[in-house]
N, C-alpha and C positions, 0 to 999 in steps of 0.2 A: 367531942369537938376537936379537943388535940390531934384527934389521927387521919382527922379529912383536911386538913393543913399540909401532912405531906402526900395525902393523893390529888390533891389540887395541882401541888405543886409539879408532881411528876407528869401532871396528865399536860400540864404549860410547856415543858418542856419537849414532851412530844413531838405537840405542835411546831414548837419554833421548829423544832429539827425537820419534821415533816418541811414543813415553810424555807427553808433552805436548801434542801435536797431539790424541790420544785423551782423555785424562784431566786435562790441566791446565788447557787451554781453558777460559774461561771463555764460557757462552753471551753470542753477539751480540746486540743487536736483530731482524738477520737473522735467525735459526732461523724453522722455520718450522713445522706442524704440517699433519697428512695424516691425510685419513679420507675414508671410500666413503658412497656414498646413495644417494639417487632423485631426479629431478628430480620436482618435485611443482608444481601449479597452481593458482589458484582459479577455479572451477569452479560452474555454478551452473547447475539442471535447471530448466528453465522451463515453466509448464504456465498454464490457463486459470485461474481464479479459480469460475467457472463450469463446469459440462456443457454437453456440446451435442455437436453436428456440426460438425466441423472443415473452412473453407472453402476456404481457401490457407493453405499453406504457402512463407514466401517466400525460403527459406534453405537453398542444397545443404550438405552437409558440407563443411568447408573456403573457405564463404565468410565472409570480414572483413563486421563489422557496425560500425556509431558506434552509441553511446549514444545512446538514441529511437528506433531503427530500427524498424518493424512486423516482426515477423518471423513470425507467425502469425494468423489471424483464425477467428472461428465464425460460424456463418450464424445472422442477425441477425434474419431476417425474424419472428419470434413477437416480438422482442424489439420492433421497429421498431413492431408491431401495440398491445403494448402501453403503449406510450410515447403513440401517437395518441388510446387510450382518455385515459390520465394528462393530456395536456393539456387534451381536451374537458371532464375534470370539473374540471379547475383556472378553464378560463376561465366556465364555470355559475356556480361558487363566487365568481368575482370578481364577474362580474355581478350577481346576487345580494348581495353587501356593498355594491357601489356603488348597487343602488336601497335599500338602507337606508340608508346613510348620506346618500343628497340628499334624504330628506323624500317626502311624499307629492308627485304631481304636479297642477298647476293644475288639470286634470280633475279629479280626486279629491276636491281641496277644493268645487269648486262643485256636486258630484253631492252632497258630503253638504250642504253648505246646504241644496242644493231639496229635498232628504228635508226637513233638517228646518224648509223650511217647510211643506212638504207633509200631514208630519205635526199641523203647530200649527192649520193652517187644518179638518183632520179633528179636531182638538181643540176647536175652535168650533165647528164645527156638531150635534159631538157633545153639544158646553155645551148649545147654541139647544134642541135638541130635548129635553132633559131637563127644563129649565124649561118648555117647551111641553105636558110630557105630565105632569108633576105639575101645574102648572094643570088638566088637561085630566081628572087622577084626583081631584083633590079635587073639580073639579063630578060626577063620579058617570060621566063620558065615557068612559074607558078605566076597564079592569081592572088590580087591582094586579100582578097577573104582566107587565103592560104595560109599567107603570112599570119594573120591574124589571131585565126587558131593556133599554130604553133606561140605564138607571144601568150595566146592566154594561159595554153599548159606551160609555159614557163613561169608565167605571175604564181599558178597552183603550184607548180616544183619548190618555189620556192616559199609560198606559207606552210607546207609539208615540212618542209626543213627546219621552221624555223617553230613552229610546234615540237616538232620533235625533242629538238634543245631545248626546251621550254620542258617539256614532260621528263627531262632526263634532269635539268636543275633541280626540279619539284621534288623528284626522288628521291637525290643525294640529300637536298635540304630537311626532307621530312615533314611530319605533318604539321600544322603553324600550332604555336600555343593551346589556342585557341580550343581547337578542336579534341586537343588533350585534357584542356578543363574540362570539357563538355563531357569524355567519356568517364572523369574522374565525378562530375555530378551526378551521371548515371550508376558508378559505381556506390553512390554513397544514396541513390534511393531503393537502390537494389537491399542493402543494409538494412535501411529503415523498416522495407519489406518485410525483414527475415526477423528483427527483431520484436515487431508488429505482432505478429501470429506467436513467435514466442511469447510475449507477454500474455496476449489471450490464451493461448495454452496453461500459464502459470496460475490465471486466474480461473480455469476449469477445474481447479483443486482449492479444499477446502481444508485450511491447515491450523493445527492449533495456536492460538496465538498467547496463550499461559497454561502451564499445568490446571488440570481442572476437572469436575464432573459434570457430563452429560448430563444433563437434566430432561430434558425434551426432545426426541426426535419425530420434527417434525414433517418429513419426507420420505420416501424407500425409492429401491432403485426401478427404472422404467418410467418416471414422472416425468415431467415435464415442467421444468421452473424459469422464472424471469431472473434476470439480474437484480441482487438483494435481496430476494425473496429467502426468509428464512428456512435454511435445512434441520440445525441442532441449534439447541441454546447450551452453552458451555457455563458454568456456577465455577467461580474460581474461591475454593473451600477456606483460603490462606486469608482470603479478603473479608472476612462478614464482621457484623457489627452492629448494633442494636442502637437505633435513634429513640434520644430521650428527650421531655425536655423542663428547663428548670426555672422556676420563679427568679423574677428579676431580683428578688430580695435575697436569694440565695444563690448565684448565678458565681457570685463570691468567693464563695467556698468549692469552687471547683477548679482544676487547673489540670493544664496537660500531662502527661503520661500518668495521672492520678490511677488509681488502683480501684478495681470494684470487683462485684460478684457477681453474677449472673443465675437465675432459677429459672424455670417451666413447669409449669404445670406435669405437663410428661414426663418431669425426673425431679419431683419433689424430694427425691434425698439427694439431689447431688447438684454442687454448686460448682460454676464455671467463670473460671476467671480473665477479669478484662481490664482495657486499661484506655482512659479517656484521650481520645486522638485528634478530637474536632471540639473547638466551641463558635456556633456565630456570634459574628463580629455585632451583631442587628437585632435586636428585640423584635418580638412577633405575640401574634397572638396566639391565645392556644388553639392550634389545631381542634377542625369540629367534628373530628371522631374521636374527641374526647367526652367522656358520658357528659356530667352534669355542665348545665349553661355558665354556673358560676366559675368554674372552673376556666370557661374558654373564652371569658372578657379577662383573665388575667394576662399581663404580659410575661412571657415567657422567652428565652434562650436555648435553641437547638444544640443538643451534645451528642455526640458521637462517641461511643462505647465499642471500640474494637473487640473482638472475640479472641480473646489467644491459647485460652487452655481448652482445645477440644478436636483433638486428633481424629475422635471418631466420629466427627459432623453428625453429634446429636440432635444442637442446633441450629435446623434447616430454614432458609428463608421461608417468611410468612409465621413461624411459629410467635405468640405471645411470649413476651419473658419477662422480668420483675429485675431491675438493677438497681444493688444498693452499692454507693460510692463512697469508699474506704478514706478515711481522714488520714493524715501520717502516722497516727498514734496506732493505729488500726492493723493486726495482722490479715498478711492477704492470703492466707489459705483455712 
């Protein structure tokens, strides 16, 4: 009877201990928190700005690009044709401002002088003759229709003349303002012209806009595409990140650049490490591609799980992954 007194006794203590380990413990730093997702990307469909015929394509699936890279082009030749037009009228239009703007030229000036001396000298003889012939009608010599005609080519001698002057001021003055804005407007839709067609040229090219892998080519050359219509989809490998998400009651225990681990099925021995970059600000439900119902009336919190230890893009958008999230106490490798 005395020796089940101390197996009693020890079998009680057990328990408590057991009963504390479960229940007394208070949570570590360490604790940690576990949830499933997708690995996800960003992701960007690249297409022409422009229609046209597609020239080369310079990108298989699966090859790395830098930021700038050509990766697509359109045949250019219309394009090329009308750019040749857009300069021809730009440099007319220069031309054209620049003989307004230097004045008339030496020739110019001295053609209209000799007009109008030419004109003043048929203004004289026009004089001479009219006092010759009214002399000549008062003695009873000539008829008055005589006289007449001679006065009208004198009234003409003298609008000659006075045009003349008139077209030789105009010269010296040059041309009014006016007329110089007007070649400087044209000079400046001439520009707009040339810069026009350049821009649609720029946008007959299809340029990387981040380092990145080709994922998809959706095009080859000889096609025929609309403006936006996707040619390649570009995966920027630097950017992935796995969407999780977290019970409102533990929503708590998570905080920016926290630390996690990352698994797959496809590399059960090797873990990838990540670190939390997003929490929403908004409570949601859970998402219903989550299996059980009970699970999807809970409210939940979306987290974002960057991917930062994975050089060799094991983990490809779409794949499942399992993210457990590293407390402080927790080492991260």
């Amino acid at each position: 009877m005395n020796r089940r007194i101390p197996i009693a006794i020890g079998v009680l203590l057990l328990v408590a201990a057991a009963a504390w380990l479960l229940f007394g413990r208070s949570p570590s730093a360490g604790d940690v928190l576990e949830a499933a997702g997708t690995v996800e990307a960003t992701t960007a469909d690249l297409g022409f700005q422009a229609p046209g015929r597609i020239a080369t394509v310079d990108a298989e699936e699966g090859a790395r690009v830098s930021a700038g890279d050509l990766i697509a082009k359109l045949d250019v030749a219309e394009l090329d044709a009308r750019r040749a037009a857009a300069v021809a009228q730009l440099e007319t239009a220069r031309a054209q401002l620049r003989e307004l703007e230097r004045g008339a030229r030496p020739e110019e000036l001295a053609q209209a002088r000799a007009a109008v001396v030419a004109a003043d000298q048929k203004l004289e003889e026009a004089r001479r003759d009219l006092d010759r012939t009214r002399r000549l009608e008062a003695g009873g010599a000539v008829s008055r229709e005589a006289l007449e005609r001679v006065e009208t080519a004198h009234v003409v001698a003298q609008t000659q003349a006075a045009q003349a002057r008139e077209q030789l001021r105009l010269v010296q003055t040059g041309p009014r303002s006016e007329r110089i804005e007007a070649a400087r407007a044209q000079v400046a839709a001439a520009e707009a012209m040339v810069a026009q067609v350049d821009a649609t040229l720029s946008n007959a090219s299809i340029v990387a806009p981040f380092a990145g892998v080709v994922t998809v080519r959706h095009r080859e050359p000889g096609e025929t595409v609309a403006a936006g219509q996707p040619v390649v989809t570009l995966m920027n490998p630097a950017d992935r990140w796995v969407r999780i998400y977290v019970r409102e009651d533990r929503v708590g225990r998570v905080a920016l650049g926290q630390p996690a681990r990352i698994t797959t099925d496809s590399h059960r021995d090797t873990e990838f490490s990540g670190r939390v970059v997003h929490i929403a600000s908004e409570a949601e439900f859970t998402p219903r591609n989550v299996q059980t119902e009970e699970e999807r009336v809970k409210l939940v919190y979306a987290v974002k799980v960057q991917v930062t230890g994975d050089d060799a893009l094991a983990l490809k958008p779409g794949v499942p992954a399992d993210v457990v999230l590293l407390g402080n106490g927790d080492p991260q490798d």
